[in-house]
Legacy VTK file of the C-alpha trace (Angstrom):
# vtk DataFile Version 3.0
C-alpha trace
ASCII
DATASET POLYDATA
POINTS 163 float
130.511 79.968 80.746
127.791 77.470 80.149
127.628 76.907 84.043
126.865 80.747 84.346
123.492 80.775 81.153
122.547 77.061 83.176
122.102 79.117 85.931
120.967 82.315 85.166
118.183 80.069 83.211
117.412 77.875 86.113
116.656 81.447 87.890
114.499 82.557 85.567
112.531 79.319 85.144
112.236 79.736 88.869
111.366 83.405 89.159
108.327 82.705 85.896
106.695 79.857 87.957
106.741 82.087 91.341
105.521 84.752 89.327
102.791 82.531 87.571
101.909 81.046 90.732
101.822 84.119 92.672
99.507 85.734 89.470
97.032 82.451 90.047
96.885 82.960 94.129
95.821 86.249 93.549
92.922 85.641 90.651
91.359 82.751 92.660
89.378 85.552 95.406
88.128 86.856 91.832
87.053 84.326 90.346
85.743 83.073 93.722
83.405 86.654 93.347
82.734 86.757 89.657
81.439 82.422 89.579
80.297 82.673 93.114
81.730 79.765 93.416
84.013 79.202 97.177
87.200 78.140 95.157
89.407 79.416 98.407
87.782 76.158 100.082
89.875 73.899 98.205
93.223 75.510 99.741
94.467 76.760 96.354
97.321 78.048 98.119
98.706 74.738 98.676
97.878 73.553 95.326
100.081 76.488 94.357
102.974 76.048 96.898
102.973 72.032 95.985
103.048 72.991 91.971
106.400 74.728 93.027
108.008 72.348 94.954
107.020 69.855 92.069
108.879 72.083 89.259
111.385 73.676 90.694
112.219 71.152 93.849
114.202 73.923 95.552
113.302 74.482 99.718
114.560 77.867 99.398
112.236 78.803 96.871
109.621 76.729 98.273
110.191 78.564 102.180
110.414 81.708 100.089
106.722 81.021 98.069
105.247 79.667 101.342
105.347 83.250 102.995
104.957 85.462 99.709
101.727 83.450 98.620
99.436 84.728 101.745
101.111 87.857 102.367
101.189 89.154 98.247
97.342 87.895 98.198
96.401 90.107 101.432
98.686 93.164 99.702
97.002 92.776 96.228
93.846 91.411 97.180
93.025 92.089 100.376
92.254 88.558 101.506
93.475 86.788 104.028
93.246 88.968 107.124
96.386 90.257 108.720
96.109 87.860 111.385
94.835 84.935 108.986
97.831 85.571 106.545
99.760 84.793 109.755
98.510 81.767 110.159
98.562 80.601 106.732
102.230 81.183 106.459
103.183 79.176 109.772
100.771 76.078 107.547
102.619 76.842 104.527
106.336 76.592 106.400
105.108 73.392 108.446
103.933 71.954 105.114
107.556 72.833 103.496
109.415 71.855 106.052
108.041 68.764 107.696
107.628 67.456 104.420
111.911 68.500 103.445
112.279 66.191 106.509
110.115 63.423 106.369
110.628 63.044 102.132
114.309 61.787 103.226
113.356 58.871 104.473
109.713 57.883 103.899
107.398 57.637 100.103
106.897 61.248 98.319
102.725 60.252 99.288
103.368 59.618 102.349
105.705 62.661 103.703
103.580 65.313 101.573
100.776 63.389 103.071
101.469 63.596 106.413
103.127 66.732 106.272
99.741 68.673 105.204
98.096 66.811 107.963
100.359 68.436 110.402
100.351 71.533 108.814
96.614 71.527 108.715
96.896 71.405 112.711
99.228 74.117 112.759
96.507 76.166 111.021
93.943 75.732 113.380
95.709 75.535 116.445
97.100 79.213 115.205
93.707 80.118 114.448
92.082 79.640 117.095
94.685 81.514 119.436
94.935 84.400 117.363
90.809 85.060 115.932
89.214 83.242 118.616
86.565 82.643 115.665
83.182 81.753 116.563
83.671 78.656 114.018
86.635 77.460 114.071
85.860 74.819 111.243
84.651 76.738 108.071
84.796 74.397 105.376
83.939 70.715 105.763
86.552 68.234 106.949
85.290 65.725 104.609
86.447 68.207 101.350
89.880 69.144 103.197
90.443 65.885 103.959
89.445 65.233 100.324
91.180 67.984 98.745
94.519 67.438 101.053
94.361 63.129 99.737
94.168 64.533 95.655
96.949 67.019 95.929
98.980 64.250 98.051
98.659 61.607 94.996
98.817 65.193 92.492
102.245 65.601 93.938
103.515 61.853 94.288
102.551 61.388 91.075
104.332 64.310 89.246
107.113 64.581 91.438
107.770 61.337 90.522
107.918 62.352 86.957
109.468 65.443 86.888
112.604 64.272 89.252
LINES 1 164
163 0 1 2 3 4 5 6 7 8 9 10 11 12 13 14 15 16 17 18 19 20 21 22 23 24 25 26 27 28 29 30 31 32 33 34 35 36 37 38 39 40 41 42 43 44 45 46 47 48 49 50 51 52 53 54 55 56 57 58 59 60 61 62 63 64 65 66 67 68 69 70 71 72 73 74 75 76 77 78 79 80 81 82 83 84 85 86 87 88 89 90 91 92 93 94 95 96 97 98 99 100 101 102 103 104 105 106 107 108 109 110 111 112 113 114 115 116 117 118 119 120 121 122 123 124 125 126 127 128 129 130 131 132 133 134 135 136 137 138 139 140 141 142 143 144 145 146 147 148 149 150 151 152 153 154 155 156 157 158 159 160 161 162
């Protein structure tokens, strides 16, 4: 019996952070709008996706959140592109699962570290087939670079704690 409420309450722990997370992916093109300020640019989709694989540490869930996040915020939102979506979920998936690999053997910094890296790649290697884009580089390497070395310490760091 108590195995049966531990789950059912591990669930819905899981589903109210997906949710939550899911809810905050979807405000951040707003407030983007209504602060004019370019939030998107400090890839608040893998601040969200790392946020769940630091709470609820399940790959399932985290493969799961890595395609809903882009493709809920194009449904709700309208933002990313079809196309773009596409190529956000292949970074998201690359993130989750080179980093399920590499976490088995190596530092929590170092896989999550590497892992965005490589998933960063993905990204515009997809892009760049798919839109062609005029600029393929939107947003300045320094602040990805910047943004991807924060979360990576963000994550070791909690991770750490929360395990």
């Amino acid at each position: 019996m108590n195995t049966t409420i531990s789950k059912t309450t591990v669930a819905l722990h899981t589903v109210a952070i997906d949710v939550l997370l899911l809810t905050v992916a979807c405000l951040i093109p707003a407030a983007s709008h209504t602060f004019s300020l370019p939030i998107y640019q400090l890839n608040p989709m893998y601040f969200c996706l790392l946020a769940e694989m630091t709470l609820v540490c399940d790959r399932r869930n985290s493969v799961l959140l890595a395609i809903l996040l882009p493709v809920v915020t194009m449904l709700v939102v309208g933002m990313p592109t079809p196309l773009k979506c596409i190529c956000i979920v292949a970074e998201l998936l690359t993130l989750v699962g080179i980093y399920t690999f590499l976490s088995r053997f190596m530092q929590r910094f170092i896989a999550v570290l590497t892992a965005m890296l490589c998933s960063k790649v993905v990204f515009y290697l997809l892009k760049a087939l798919l839109l062609s884009p005029a600029v393929l580089i939107g947003t300045s390497i320094w602040l990805q670079l910047s943004t991807v070395l924060l979360y990576a310490l963000l994550f070791a760091t909690l991770s750490r704690k929360t395990k």
